[in-house]
N, C-alpha and C positions, 0 to 999 in steps of 0.2 A: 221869941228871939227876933231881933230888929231887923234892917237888912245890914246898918254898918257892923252888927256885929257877924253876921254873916260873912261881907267882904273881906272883913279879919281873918276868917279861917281859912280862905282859899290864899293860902300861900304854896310858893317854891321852894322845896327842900334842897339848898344848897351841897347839902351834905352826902356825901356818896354811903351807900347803905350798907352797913356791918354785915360781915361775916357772909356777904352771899359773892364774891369778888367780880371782876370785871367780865361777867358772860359776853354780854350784849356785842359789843363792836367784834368782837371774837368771831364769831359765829358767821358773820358772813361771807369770809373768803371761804370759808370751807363748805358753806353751799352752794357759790359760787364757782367752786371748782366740781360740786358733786354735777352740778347740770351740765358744765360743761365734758365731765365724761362720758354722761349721758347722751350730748349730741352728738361726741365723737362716734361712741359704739354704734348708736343708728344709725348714721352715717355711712357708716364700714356695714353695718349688715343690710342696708339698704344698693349699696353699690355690690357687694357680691351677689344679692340676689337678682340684681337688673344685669348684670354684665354675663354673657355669654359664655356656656364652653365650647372650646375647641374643635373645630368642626372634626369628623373621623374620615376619613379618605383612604379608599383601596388604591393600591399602586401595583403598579408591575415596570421588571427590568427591563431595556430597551437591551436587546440582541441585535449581534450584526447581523444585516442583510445577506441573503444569499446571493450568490455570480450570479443568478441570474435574472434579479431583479433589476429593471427599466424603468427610465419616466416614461413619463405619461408623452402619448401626442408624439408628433413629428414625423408622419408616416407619408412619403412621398405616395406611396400605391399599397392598397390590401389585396390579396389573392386565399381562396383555399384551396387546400389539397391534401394530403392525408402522408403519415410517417409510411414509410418503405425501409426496408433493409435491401444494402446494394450484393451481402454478401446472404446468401440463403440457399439453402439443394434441398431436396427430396431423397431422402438416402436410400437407394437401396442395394439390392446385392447384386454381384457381379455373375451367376449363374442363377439357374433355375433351381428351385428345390423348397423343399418342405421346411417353414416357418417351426422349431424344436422351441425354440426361447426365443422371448422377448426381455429388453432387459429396460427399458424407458417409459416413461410416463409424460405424459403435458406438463410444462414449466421447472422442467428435469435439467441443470445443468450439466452438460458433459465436457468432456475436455478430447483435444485431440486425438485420435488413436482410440480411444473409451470403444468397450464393446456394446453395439448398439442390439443384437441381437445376432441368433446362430440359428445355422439350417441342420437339417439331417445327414450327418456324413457319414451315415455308412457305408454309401457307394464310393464316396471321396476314397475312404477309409481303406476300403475296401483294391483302389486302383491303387492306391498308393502302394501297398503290397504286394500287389503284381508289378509295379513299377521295380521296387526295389528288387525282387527275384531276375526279372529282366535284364539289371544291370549286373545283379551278379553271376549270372550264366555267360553273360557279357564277358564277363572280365575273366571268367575262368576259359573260356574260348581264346579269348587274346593271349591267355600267358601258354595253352599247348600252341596255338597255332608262333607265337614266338620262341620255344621251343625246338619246335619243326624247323623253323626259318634256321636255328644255330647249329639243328644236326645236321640240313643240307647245304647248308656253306661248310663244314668239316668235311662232308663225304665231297663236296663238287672241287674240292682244293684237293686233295689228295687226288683224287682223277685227274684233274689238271695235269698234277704233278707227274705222274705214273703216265699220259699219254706223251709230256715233253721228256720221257726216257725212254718212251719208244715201247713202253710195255704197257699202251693200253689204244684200243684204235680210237680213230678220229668220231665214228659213230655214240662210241658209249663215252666219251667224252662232251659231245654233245647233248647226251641224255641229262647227262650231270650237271652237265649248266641249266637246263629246261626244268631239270626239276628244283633245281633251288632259286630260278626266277618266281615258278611257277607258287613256292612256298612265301616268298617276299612279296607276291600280290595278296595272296587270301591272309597273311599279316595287315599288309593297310585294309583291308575289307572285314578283317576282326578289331579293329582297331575302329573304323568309322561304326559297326555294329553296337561296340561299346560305349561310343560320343552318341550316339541314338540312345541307348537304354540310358545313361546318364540325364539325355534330355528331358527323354519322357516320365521320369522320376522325379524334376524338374518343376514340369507340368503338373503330376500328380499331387507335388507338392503344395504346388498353386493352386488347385482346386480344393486340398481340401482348408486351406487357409479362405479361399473365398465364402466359405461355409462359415465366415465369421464374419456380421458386418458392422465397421469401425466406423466412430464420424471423422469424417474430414475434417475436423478443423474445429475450434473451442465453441460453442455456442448456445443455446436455450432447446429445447422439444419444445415447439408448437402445435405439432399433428402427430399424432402414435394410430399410424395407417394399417397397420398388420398385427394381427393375434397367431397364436399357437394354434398348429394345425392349418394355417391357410399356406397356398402355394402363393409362392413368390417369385417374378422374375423381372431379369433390365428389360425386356422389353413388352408390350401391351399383346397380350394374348386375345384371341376370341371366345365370346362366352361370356366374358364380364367375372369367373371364377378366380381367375389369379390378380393377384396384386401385383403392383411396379414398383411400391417403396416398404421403406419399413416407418419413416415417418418425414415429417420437415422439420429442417436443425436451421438456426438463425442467428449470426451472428450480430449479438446487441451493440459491440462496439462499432460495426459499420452503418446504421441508424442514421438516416439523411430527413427531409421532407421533401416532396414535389410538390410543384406548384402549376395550372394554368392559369400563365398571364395572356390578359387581350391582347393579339398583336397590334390593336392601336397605343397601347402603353408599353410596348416589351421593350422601347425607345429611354426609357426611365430604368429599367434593371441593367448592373452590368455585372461582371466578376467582380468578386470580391469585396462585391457592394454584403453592408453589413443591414439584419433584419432582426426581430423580434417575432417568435412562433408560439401561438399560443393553443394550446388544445383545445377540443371541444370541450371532451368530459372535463378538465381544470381550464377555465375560462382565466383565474385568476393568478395561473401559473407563468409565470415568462419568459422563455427561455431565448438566451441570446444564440445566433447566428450568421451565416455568412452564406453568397453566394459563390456554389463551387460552379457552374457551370448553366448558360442559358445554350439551351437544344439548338441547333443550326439547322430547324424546320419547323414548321407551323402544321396546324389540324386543320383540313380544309372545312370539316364537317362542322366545328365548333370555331374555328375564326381565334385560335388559342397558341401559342408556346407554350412549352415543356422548360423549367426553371428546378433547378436542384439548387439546394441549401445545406449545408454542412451545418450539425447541432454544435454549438461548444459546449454543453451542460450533458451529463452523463446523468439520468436520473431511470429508477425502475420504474415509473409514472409515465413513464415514455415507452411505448408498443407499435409494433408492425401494423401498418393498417386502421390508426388514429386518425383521425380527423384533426385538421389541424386550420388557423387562418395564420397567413403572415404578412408583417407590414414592413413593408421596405423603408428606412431610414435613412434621411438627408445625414449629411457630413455634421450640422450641429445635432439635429436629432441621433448622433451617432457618439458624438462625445460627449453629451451629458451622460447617454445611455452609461457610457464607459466610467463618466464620475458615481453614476447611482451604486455602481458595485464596486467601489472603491470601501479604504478600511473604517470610513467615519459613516457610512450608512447603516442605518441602525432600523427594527421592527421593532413595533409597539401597537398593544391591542388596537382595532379600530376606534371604538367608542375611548380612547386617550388624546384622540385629535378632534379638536373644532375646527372645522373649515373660514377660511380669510382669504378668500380668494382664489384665481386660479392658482393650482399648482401651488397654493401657501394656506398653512395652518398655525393653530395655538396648540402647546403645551403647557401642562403646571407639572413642572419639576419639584420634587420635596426631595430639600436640601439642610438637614440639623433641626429638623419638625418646623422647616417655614417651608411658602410655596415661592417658587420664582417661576415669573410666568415667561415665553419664550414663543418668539417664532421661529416655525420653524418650514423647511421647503419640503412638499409630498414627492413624492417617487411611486412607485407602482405599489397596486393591490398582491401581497401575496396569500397561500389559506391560511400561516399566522397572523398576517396582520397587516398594517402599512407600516411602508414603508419611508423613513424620514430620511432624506438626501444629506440635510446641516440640521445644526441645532441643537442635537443631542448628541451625547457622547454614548458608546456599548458601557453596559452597569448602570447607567443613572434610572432611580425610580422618577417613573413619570406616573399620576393621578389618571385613573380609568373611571369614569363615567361622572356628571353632574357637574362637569366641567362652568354650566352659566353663575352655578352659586358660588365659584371660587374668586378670591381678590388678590392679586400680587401683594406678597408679603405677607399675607396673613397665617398664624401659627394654627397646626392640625395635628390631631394625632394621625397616624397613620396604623391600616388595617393589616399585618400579614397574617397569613392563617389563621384568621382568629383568635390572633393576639395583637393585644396594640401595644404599639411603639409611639414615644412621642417625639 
């Protein structure tokens, strides 16, 4: 075979080919669209697997401050000195006598009048019924000797009578008169006999009532001084055997602090000047106060004033004989003082605040599972927590700890008890 006839045979079939219909042009949107789903999907499973979950964040609620929480700073002069009570006695009894009951223990509240403990009255007991016998030989003496007195005014009136008729001499008529004088005296002398037994029933009385000893006045047991079986009395005996009280009773609501200031600064405290007292043992405790009174004498030995302070905060944290320091507060350090314990101050754990300065901090608020971030102004340390002046409101959850990895705005789920919330 040549090659023109070769060239012959390589022809173009014009003609479209039976029975197998139009595949070809077909076919290609619909691959076209298979790849493109393809990229979509990867796409989509690639960006969910790069894209982050929601950080998880512990929160807790911001609580209102308590009264007695302070800012920071503004302390014109610091002093220590230790809590006193202005109101306090040493109880004991009004007679001598043998401790029968005790009725108190240490940090025992009692109330007025409450029986603190009783002696042995059976010699009370025992006067008391001769007392009463007393009076009633008393009284039975008064009623013959007044008896007497009403026969001898009947007989000394008839004499009378019978001598102004001439039918009785002047002699036994004077007898008559002397004897019913004489019966109207030993009347008033039965009569003051009687106001004697009366008294001293009285007395009896009182003694055996002092065999019971009451507290004066509402307060705490601090000291339980006497047991059952010791002798007891008001005043200090020789020998060192008897006791003088039955314990010490302390009234918690009269709770003051003292202070010595240098008399080179005592120039800076006045009345009524306002302070902040902070215990030893709670360091982070603070309790507002006031100056009741600076002493109108100095300590030569220590170069010091005597400074009393009035607590305004009632707390059982607060004891007799605490150590205390106190910081006297200018007029502006005095009314922030007074904004810090206003109704917008709020406590939130410590590790909830990031420090921004003096006296200014960051919160992350979580607010519908976003965070809003927020400054806010510090106030004092208390043992919940710190204290926030503005910035939060009481109820909002503020984020506790890991505060640097948080971003404004961004969505968390949020931790409570071990359940999340988002």
């Amino acid at each position: 075979m040549n090659r023109s006839t070769l060239l012959s045979q390589l022809q173009i079939d014009r003609e479209p080919a039976r029975g197998g219909g139009p595949r070809g042009p077909l076919l290609w949107p619909i691959v076209l669209a298979a790849l493109a789903a393809v990229v979509v999907v990867g796409a989509l499973i690639w960006f969910l697997a790069a894209r982050p979950d929601r950080a998880t964040v512990r929160v807790a609620e911001a609580t209102s401050a308590s009264p007695g929480s302070t800012t920071r700073g503004g302390s014109l002069l610091d002093a220590s000195g230790y809590v006193v009570a202005r109101r306090a006695a040493t109880v004991s009894s009004k007679i001598t006598g043998k401790v029968a009951q005790v009725l108190i223990e240490e940090g025992q509240k009692v109330a007025a009048g409450q029986v603190m403990a009783r002696l042995d009255d059976t010699n009370a007991r025992a006067a008391l019924d001769q007392a009463r016998a007393q009076v009633a030989a008393a009284d039975s003496s008064l009623r013959v000797t007044q008896a007497l007195v009403e026969q001898q005014g009947r007989s000394n009136d008839r004499n009378q009578h019978l001598h102004a008729k001439g039918f009785l001499s002047e002699q036994s008529a004077d007898d008559a008169r002397n004897a019913f004088d004489n019966a109207r005296n030993n009347l008033d002398l039965a009569a003051r006999q009687a106001q004697v037994a009366r008294a001293g029933l009285e007395m009896a009385q009182r003694n055996l009532d002092d065999t019971v000893v009451r507290a004066p006045f509402t307060g705490v047991v601090t000291v339980k001084a006497a047991q059952e079986g010791e002798m007891v009395s008001p005043i200090t005996a020789g020998g060192g055997f008897t006791r003088t009280g039955i314990g010490t009773l302390v009234d918690m609501d009269s709770l003051e602090v003292e202070v010595d200031v240098a008399e080179s600064f005592i120039n800076r405290v006045s009345e009524g000047m306002p302070a902040v007292v902070k215990l030893n043992a709670y360091p982070d405790f603070e309790i507002p106060a006031a100056v009741i009174a600076v002493i109108p004498t100095a300590d030569r030995s220590k170069a010091t004033v005597s400074v009393r302070l009035a607590l305004k905060l009632k707390d059982p944290r607060i004891v007799p004989e605490m150590g205390a320091r106190v910081s006297f507060l200018g007029p502006v350090a005095a009314a922030t003082a007074g904004a810090s314990r206003g109704p917008r101050s709020v406590v939130v754990p410590a590790d909830a605040v990031q420090a921004d300065g003096p006296d200014k901090g960051v919160v992350f608020v979580v607010a519908d599972g976003k965070l809003e971030r927020r400054a806010v102004r510090l106030g004092a340390q208390e043992p919940r927590g710190q204290v926030l002046q503005a910035g939060v409101a009481p109820g909002e959850k503020v984020v506790v700890g890991g505060l640097d990895k948080l971003k404004d705005g961004e969505r968390v789920k949020v931790t409570t008890k071990g359940s999340d919330e988002d």
